[in-house]
N, C-alpha and C positions, 0 to 999 in steps of 0.2 A: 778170242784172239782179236786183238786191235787190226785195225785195216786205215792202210796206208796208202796214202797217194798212189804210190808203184802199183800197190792189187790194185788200186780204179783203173790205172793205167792201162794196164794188161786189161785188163777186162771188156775196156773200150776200144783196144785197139788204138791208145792214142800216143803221145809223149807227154811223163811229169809235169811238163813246164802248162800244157793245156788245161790238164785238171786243174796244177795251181789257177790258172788265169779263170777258169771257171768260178771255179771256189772262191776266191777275190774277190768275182764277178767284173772283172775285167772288161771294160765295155767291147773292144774290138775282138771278139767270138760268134760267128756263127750264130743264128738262131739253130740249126742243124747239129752244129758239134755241141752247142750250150744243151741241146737238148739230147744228145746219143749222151756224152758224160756226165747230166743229173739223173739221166735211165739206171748209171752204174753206179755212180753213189748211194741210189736209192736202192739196187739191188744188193749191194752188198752192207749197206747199213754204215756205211762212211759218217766219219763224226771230226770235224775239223781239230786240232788241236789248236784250242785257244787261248793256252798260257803263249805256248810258243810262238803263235802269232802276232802275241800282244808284246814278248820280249823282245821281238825280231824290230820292232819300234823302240824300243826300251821304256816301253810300260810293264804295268803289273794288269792292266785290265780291270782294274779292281776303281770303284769311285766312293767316298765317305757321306753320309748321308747324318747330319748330328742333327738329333731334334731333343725339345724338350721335355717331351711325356710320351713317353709308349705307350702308356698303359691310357692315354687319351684317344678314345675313337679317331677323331679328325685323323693324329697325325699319324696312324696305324694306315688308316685308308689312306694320308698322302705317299706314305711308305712306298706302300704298294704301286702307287703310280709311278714312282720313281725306278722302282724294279720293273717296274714293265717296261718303261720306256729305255732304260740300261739295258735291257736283255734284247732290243730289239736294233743297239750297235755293240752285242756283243760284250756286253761289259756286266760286270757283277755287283752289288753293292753292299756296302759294309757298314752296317747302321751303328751309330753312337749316339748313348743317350746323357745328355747334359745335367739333365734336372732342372733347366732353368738356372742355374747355378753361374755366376758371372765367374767365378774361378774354374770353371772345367768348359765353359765357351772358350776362353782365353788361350785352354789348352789344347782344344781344337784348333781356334783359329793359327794357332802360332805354328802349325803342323807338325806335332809329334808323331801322326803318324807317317809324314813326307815318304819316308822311305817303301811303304807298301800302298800307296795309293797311288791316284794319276790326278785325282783334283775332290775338290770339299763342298758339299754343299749342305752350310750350315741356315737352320731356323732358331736365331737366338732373340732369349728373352731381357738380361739381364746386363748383353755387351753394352762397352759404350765406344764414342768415336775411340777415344787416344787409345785403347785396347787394339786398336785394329790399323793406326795408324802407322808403328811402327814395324810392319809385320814382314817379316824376312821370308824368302825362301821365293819356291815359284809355283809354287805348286797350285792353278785356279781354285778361285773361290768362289760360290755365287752363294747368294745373301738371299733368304726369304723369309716371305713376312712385313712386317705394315712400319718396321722399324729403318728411315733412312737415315745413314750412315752420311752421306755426303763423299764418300770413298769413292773411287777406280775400283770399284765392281760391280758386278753384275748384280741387280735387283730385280725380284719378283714378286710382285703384291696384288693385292685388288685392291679395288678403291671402298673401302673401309665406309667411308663417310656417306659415299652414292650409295652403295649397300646397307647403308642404315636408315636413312632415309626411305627406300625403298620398301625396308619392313615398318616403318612407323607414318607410311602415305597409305600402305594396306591396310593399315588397324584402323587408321581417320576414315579412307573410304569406305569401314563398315559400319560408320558413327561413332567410333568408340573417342574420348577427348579425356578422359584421364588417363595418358598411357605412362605407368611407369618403368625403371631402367634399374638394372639390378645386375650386378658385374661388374661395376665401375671399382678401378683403383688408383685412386686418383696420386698422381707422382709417380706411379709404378709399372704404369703399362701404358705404351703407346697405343695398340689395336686398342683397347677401352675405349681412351681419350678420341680418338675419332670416332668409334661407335657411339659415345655418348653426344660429340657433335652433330654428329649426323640426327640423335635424335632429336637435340634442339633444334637444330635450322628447321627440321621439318615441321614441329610442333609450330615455331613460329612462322613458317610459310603458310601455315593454317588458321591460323590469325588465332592459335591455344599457348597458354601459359607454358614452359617449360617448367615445372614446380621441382625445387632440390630435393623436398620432405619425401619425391617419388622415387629418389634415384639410390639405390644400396650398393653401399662397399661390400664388398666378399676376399678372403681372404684368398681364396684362390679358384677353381674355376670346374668346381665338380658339384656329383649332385647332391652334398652335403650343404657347401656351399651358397647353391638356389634355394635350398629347402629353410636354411637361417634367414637369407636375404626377405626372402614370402616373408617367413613369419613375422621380422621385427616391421615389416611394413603394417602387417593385418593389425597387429598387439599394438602399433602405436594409432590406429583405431581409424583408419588409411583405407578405402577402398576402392582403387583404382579399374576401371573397368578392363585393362588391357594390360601384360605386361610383353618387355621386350627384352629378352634374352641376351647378356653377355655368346655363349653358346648352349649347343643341345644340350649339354649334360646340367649347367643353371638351370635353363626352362623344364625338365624334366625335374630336378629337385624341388623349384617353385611349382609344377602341376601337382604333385605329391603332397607338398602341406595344403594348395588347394582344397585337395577330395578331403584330405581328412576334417578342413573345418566346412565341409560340406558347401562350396562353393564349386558350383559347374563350371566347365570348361566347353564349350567358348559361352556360353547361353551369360553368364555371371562375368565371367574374366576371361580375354580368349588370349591367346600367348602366342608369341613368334621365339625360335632361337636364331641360333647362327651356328653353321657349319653342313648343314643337313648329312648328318649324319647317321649309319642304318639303324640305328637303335631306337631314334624319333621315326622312324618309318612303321614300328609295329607294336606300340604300347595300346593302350586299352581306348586310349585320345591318339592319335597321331597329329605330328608335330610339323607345323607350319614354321619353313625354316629360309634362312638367305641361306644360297648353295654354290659354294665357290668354284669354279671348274677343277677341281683335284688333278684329272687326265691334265689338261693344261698345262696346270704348274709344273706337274713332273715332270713334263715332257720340256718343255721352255729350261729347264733348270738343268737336265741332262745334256741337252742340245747348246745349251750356253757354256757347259764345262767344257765338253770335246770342240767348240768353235776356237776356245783357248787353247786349248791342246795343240787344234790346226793351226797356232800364232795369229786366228781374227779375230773378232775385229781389234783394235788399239783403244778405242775409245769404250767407258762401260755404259753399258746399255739399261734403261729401265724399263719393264714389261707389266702391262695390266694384264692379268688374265679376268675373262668376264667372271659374272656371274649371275644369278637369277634367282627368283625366289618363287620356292614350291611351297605351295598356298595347301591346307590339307586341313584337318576336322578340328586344328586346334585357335584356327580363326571361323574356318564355314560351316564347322557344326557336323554330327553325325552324318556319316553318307556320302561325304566331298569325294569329290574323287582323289586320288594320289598323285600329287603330279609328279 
């Protein structure tokens, strides 16, 4: 049997309106009453109803989360930060998967779903500005990812470029000076284009060549992917002492055609990816990764929907979230610790 404000009511000896104010959390309550009315909630197993609290707003409660790959570690675990962070104002989220696909971003952004959601928080790969310029309705949108728009919204990204450098000043501080870059698509992808900047500037802040002949197109971003990019590097007779990762699922398809032409990992060729993702945490190498704050973004990205919600701020906001790199056995060799 459902239990309703009236049985907490009665229970505590209070009036409806207290428990609502409770419940709410109401700043002006008692420490004493906030605490005899959470005694009875928690005795009788009180469960707020939160459509109808959401309706009584004239929301749904509900927020859209479209990304382009489920079935991509990274954005399963940003997923999930996002539901945590929505669950903790109460709100639910309703993931949509794009494909990467510039014709179903479009139909995101344009808000087909308007009517069951309260705001959007798309990671596209394939939008472009005028896609988003004329975009009707009201419904918040916050933007993430390394793609700026130049738009009145809200953006979330890391800094791409500082972050690649970061993993290709790691490889130089272990001596290593032929590092190459594998993941690049070049016209096709923003995040690349600055990963790949980032690894020249720092090649040349080293006073080392940036060489083209190191750097591999891939068609997309798995670990089929890493495992052709390796290859056509080795077969075009290329042996770079270090390579740098588009992301984990690249660097793990390039450590794989590794072993198999009998080249060690790190002693021969040590590897960084990007994403630090769980999967690079427990292969046979484990995988030295740049690690984006996941909690961060989601949290930044839920908190920027509902501040529009609240009608704040007017102006759109750009947000870095940090990030760091966890150095592990596939630069320092068996034994490293895990960071």
């Amino acid at each position: 049997m459902r239990v309703s404000l009236k049985d907490v009511a009665a229970h505590a000896g209070v009036s409806v309106k207290t428990v609502s104010n409770v419940v709410n959390d109401y700043p002006y309550v008692t420490a004493a009453m906030r605490e005899r009315v959470q005694r009875s909630i928690d005795e009788l197993g009180y469960r707020p109803n939160l459509t109808a609290r959401h309706l009584r707003k004239g929301r749904t409660g509900i927020i859209a989360l479209a990304l382009p790959e489920l079935g991509n570690p990274y954005f399963a675990e940003l997923a999930a930060a996002v539901i945590d962070a929505a669950a903790t104002h109460d709100y639910t989220v309703l993931l949509d998967h794009t494909g990467g696909r510039r014709e179903q971003e479009i139909l995101v952004s344009q808000g087909f779903r308007a009517r069951v959601i309260d705001g959007l928080i798309l990671s596209p790969i394939e939008l472009e500005t005028e896609d988003l310029r004329d975009r009707t309705g009201d419904v918040p949108m916050v933007l993430l990812g390394e793609r700026d728009y130049d738009l009145p919204y809200d953006h979330i990204a890391i800094d791409n470029v500082a972050a690649a450098r970061a993993a290709v000043r790691h490889l130089i501080g272990l001596g290593r000076r032929e590092v190459a870059f594998i993941g690049d698509r070049r016209g096709r992808s923003e995040p690349a284009q600055l990963r790949v900047r980032g690894w020249r500037e720092e090649l040349a802040a080293a006073g080392l060549p940036a060489d083209d002949g190191l750097v591999a197109d891939t068609d997309g971003w798995g670990h089929a992917d890493g495992a052709a990019a390796m290859a056509r590097i080795l077969e075009a007779g290329r042996r770079p002492d270090a390579v740098f990762a588009y992301n984990d699922l690249v660097a793990i398809g390039a450590m794989r055609v590794l072993h198999e032409r009998g080249l060690r990992v790190p002693e021969d060729i040590a590897v960084v990816g990007f994403d630090d993702v769980v999967e690079g945490r427990f292969g046979a190498v484990t995988l030295t990764s740049v690690s984006p704050d996941k909690e961060a973004i989601g949290r930044l990205a839920v908190e920027s929907v509902l501040a529009r919600l609240g009608g704040k701020p007017t102006e759109p906001r750009r947000f870095r979230a940090d990030h760091r790199l966890a150095e592990r056995e596939s630069t320092l060799g068996r034994g490293a610790a895990n960071a």
